[in-house]
N, C-alpha and C positions, 0 to 999 in steps of 0.2 A: 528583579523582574518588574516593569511596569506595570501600573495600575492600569487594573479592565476600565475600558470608557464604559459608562453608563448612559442611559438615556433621563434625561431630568425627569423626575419625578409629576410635574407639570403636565408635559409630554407622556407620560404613562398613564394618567388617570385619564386622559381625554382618548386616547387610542389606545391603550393595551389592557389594563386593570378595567374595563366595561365588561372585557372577554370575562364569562364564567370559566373560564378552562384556568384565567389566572386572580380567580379573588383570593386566593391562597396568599399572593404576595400582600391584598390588602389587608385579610385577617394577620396577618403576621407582624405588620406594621400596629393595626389597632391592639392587638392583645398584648405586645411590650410598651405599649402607652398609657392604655386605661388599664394594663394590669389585671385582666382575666383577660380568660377566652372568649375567642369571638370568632362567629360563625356566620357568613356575610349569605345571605340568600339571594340578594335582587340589588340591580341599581333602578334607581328611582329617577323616572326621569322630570327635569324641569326644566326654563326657558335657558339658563345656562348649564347645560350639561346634555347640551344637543351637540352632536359634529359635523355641524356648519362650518364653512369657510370661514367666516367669522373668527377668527382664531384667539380675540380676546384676550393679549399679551399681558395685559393689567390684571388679570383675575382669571383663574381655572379651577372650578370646585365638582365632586362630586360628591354626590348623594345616593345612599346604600341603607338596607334596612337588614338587621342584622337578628339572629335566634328568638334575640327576646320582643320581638315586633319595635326594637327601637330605631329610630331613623338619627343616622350620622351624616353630619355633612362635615367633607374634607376641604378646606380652599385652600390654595394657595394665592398668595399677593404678593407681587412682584415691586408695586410701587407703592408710596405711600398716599392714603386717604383722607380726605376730612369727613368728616363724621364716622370714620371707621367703626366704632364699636356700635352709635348706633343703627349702623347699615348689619352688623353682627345680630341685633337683637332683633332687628325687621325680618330677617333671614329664619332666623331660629323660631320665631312667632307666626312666618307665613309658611313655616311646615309644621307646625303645632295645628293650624286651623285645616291646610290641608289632609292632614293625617286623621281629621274627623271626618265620617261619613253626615251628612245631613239626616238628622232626624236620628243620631244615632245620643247615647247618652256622654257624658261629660266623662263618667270612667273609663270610656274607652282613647281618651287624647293621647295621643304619643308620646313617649319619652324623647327628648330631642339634645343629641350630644353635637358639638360644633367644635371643631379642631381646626385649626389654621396653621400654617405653616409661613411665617411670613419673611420677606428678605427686605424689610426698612424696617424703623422702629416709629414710634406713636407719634413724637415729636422730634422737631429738628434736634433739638437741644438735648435732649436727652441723658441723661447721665442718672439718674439716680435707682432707676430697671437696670439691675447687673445680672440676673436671670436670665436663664434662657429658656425656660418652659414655665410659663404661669397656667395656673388653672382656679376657677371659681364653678359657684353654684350658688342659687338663691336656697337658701336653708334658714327657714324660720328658729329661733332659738329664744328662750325666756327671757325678759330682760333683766331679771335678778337672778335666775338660776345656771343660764347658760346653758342649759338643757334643750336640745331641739324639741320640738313638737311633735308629738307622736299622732301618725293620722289611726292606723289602724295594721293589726298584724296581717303578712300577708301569707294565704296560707296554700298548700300546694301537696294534691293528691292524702289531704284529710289532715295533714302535716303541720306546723307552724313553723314557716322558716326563716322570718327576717320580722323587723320591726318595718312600718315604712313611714319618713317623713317625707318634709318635704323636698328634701333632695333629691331621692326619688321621682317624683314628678317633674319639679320646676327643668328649665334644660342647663345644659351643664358646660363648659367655654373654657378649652385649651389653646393657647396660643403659644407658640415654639418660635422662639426670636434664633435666625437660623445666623445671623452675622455677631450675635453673642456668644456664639458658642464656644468654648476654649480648649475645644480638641483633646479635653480628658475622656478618657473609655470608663466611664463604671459599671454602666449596666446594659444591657441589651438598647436600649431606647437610644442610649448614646451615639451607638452605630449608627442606626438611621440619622440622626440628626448630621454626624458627620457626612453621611451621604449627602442628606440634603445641600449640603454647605460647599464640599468640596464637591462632586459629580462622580466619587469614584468609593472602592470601597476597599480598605485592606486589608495584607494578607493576614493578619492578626486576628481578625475579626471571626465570633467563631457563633454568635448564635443562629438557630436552624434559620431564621427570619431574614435577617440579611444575607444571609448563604441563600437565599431563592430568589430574593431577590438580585443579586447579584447575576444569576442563572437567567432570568426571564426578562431583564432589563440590560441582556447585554449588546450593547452597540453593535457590533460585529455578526450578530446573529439574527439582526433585521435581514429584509434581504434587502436588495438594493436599491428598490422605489422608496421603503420606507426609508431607509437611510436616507433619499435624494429629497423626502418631504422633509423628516428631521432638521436636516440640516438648511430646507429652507428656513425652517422656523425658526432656528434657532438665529439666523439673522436677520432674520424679520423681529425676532423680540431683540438682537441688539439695538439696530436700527429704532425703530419706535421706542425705545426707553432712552436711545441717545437724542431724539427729537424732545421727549419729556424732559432731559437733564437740559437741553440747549434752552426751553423754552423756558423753563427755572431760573436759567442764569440771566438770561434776558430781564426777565421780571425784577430780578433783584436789580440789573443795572438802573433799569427805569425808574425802583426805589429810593434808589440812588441818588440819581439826577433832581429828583424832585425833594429830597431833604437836601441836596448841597444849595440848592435853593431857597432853601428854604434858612438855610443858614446855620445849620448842624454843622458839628463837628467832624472830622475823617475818623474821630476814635469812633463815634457813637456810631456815625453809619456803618465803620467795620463792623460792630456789635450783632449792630439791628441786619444788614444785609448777609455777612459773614461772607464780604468779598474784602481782598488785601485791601490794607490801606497804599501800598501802591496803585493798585486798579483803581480806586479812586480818584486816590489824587492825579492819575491820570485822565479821569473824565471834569474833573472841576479843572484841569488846563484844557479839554477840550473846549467847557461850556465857557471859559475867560470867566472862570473865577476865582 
C-alpha cells in the first residue's frame, strides 16, 4: 500500500494547526518531545505568524501558550542562517519582554520553550553534530559542587511540589536536525521526525500522536482549493530555494575567479569553495590562466 501524502508540517502551522478544532495534532507533537503533557490553549500572534501572502519560504514559526502560562515558539528553517542562534536568543528574549505586562512584577515573566525543526545544518562543514535532536537550558550550577542553584520551592494548593531553579525560568532550545536523522523508530518523537524528513508516515507507526496526525494532515482530504494553494507553494518554495542554491553557487564561482587570481591552488580553492576541481580548472582556462 502506498504511503498517505502529507501536507508539510511548514504548511500546517501556517493554515491548519491555528484551527483550535486541531491543536490536538500540536499537543501531540509537543508532549512526545518535551515528554509530558501539554495542553495548547491560544496561538499567540506575532509579526510572523500572521497569514499574509507573504509566504516566507525561508522561515515559518509559530507561537502558542500552553497550560502552564508557558509560551512555545515552533520554527521551522528551510535554509541555512548566519547568525542563526543569535536570531534564536533575540526571538526567545523578545517573547520574554512581551510576555510581561507593564508595570507588572518580574515574577510574573514567561517561561519561554523554542523548538526548531531545521532542514540544513549550522555549518557548511559540518561533521562533528551526529545528533539529530539537541536540547539546552541556561541552568546556573556551583562551581565546585555541581549542584544547580536552588531559587525557591514552588508550592501549589498549600502543597510543595517541585524544587525551582533556574531552569525553570531561563528559556529552553530544542533544535531537531531533520537531514540527520537515520530513520531508526525508538520512540514516539521518532515518528514525527521521520515525518518531518520523509512527508509521509508508516504503516508501522502506532503512537495516538502521529495516528492524528496522519488523519488531519492528510493530502487527499483538503479540498480542492486548498490542495490548488498547497501545491502552489510547495513550488514557490522549490523555486525560491532553487534561486538561493543557484545564487550560492554563483558566489562560490566568483570566489573562485578571484583566488585563481590571486594565485591559489585548484586543491585549495576546491577546499575553500567546495566546487570540482574540474569546475575550476575549467574557469582558470576561461580566465587564460
Amino acid at each position: 500500500m502506498p504511503a498517505k501524502k502529507l501536507v508539510r508540517f511548514d504548511w500546517a502551522m501556517k493554515y491548519i494547526l491555528r484551527n483550535k478544532a486541531n491543536f490536538d495534532v500540536l499537543e501531540a507533537f509537543l508532549s512526545n518531545l518535551l515528554k509530558e503533557e501539554i495542553k495548547v490553549l491560544d496561538i499567540l500572534e506575532s509579526e510572523s505568524n500572521q497569514e499574509a501572502e507573504n509566504r516566507k519560504f525561508n522561515r515559518v514559526d509559530l507561537k502558542c501558550k500552553d497550560s502552564q502560562g508557558r509560551q512555545i515558539i515552533i520554527e521551522i528553517q528551510n535554509q541555512r542562517e548566519a547568525d542563526y542562534l543569535q536570531r534564536l536568543l533575540w526571538g526567545t528574549s523578545k517573547a520574554v519582554v512581551e510576555g510581561l505586562q507593564l508595570g507588572s512584577r518580574y515574577s510574573e515573566v514567561v517561561k519561554v520553550i523554542s523548538i526548531s525543526i531545521l532542514y540544513h545544518t549550522i555549518r557548511v562543514d559540518e561533521k562533528e553534530n551526529t545528533d539529530f535532536i539537541y536540547y539546552g537550558t541556561a541552568e546556573l550550577v556551583g562551581l565546585h559542587t555541581k549542584k544547580p542553584l536552588v531559587l525557591h520551592d514552588a508550592v501549589s494548593k498549600n502543597e510543595k511540589v517541585a524544587i525551582v531553579t533556574s531552569k525553570d525560568v531561563f528559556p529552553e532550545y530544542y533544535m531537531i536536525y531533520v537531514e540527520k536523522f537515520q530513520d531508526m523508530i525508538d520512540e514516539a518523537i521518532d515518528e514525527w521526525v521521520y515525518f518531518f524528513k520523509h512527508g509521509e508516515i508508516r504503516e508501522d507507526f502506532k503512537s495516538p500522536g502521529i495516528l492524528l496526525a496522519a488523519k488531519k494532515l492528510d493530502y487527499l482530504m483538503m479540498s480542492e482549493e486548498e490542495r490548488r494553494a498547497y501545491d502552489g507553494y510547495i513550488a514557490y518554495l522549490g523555486q525560491e530555494l532553487g534561486i538561493l542554491d543557484s545564487a550560492k553557487e554563483e558566489g562560490k564561482i566568483e570566489v573562485a575567479k578571484e583566488m585563481l587570481k590571486e594565485g591559489d591552488s585548484v586543491e585549495k580553492i576546491s577546499r575553500v569553495t567546495k566546487l570540482t576541481l574540474d569546475t575550476i580548472r575549467k574557469l582558470a582556462k576561461d580566465l587564460d590562466l
